[in-house]
Backbone as CSV, one residue per row, in Angstrom:
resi,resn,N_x,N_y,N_z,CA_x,CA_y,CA_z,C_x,C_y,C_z
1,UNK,108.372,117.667,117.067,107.718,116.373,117.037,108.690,115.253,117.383
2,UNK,110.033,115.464,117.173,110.799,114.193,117.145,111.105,113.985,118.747
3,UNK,111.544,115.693,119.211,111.216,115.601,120.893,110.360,114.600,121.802
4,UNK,108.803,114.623,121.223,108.079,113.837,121.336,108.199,112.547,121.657
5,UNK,108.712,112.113,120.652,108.533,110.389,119.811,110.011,110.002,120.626
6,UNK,110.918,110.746,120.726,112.373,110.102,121.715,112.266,110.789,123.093
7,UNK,110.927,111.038,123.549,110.857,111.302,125.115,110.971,109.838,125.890
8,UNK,111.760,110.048,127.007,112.186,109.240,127.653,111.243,107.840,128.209
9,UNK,109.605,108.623,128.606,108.400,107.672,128.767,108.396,107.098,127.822
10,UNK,107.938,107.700,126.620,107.308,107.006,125.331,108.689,105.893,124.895
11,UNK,109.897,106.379,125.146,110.711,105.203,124.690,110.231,103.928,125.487
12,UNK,110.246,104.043,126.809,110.187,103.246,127.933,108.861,102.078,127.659
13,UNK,107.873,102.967,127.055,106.701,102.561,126.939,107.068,101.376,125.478
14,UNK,107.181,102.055,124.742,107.584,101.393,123.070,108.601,99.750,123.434
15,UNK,109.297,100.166,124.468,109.892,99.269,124.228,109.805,97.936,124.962
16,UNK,108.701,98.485,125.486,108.004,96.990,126.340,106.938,96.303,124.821
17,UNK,106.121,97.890,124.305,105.567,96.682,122.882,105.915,96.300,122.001
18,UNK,107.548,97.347,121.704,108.234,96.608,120.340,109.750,96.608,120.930
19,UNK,109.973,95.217,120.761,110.875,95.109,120.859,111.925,94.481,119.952
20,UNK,113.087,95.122,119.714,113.845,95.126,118.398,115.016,94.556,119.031
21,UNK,115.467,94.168,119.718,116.772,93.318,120.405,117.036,92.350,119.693
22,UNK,118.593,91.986,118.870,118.949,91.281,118.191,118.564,91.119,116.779
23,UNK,117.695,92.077,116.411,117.524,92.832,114.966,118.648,93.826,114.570
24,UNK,118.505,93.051,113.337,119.779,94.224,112.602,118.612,95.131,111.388
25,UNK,119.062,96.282,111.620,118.231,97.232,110.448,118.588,98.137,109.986
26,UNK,118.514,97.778,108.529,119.074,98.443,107.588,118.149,100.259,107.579
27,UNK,118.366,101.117,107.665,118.406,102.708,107.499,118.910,102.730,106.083
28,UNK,118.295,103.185,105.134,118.426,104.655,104.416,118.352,105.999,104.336
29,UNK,119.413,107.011,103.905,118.625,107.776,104.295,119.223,108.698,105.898
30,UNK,119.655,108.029,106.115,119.965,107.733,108.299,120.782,109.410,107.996
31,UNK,121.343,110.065,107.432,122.214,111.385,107.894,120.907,112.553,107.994
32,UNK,119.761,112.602,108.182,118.801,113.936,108.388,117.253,113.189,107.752
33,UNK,116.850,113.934,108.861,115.353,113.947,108.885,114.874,112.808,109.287
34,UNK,113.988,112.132,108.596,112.777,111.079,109.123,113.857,109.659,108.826
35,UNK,114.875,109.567,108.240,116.353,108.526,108.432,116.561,108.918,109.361
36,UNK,117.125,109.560,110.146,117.559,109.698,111.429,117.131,109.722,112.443
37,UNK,116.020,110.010,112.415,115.243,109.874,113.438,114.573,108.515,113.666
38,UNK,114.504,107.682,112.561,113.853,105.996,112.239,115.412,105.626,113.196
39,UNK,116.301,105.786,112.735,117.778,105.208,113.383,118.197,105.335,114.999
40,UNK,117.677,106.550,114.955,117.868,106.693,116.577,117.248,106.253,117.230
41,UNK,115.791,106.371,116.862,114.063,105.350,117.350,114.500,103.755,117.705
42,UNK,114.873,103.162,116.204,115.063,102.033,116.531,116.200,101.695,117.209
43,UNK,117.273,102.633,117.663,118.391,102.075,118.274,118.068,102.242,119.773
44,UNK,117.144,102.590,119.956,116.601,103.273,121.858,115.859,101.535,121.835
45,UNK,115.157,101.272,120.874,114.324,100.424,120.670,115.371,98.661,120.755
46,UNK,116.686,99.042,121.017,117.279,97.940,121.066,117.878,97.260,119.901
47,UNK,117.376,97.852,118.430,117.920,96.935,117.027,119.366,97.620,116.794
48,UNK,120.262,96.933,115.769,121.282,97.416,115.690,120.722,97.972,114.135
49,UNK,121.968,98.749,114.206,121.232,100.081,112.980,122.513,99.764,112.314
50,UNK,122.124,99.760,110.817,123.020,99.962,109.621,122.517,101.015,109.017
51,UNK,123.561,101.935,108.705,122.881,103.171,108.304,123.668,103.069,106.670
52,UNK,122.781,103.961,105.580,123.763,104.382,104.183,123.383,105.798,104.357
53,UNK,124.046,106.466,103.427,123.842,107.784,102.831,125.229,108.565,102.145
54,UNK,124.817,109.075,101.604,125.429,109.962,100.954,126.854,110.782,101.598
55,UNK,125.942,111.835,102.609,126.555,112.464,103.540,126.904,111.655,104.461
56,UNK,128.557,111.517,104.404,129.181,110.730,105.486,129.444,111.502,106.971
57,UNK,129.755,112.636,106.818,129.851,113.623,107.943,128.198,113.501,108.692
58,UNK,127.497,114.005,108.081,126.056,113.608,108.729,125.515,112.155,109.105
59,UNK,126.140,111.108,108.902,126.197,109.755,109.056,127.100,109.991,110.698
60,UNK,127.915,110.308,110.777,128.700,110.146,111.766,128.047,111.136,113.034
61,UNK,127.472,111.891,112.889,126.193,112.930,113.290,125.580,111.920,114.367
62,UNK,124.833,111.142,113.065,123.557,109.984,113.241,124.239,109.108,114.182
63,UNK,124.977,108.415,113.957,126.018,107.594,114.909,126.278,107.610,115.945
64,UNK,126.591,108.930,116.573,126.608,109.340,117.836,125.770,109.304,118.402
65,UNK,124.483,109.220,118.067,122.848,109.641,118.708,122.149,108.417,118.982
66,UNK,123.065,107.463,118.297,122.539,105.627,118.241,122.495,105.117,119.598
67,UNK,121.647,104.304,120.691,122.002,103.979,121.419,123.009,102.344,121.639
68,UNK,124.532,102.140,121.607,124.791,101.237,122.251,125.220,100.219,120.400
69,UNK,124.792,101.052,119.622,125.048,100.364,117.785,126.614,100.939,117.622
């Protein structure tokens, strides 16, 4: 499903109706699952991502996958 939702159209598409440029957003959560995938979403989406969690190794995971944060 997440394949889906970060396919290259649907980003393309999303980001003509939402656009998150010059938003900062806070992530919880951001090292696995539906956090990480909200983080990567909104970073394709243009917002800058603040991520927390626990797992710092899986934070740094998430990080890499950010576009341009």
């Amino acid at each position: 499903m997440a394949d889906i939702l970060c396919s290259p159209l649907l980003t393309a598409i999303m980001k003509i109706l939402l656009d998150f440029s010059g938003k900062q957003i806070l992530v919880t959560g951001a090292s696995v699952g539906i956090g990480r995938e909200t983080a990567i979403l909104l970073s394709k989406l243009g917002a800058k991502i603040l991520m927390a969690d626990i797992d710092e190794e899986e934070l740094k995971e998430t990080a890499s996958q950010l576009d341009g944060t």
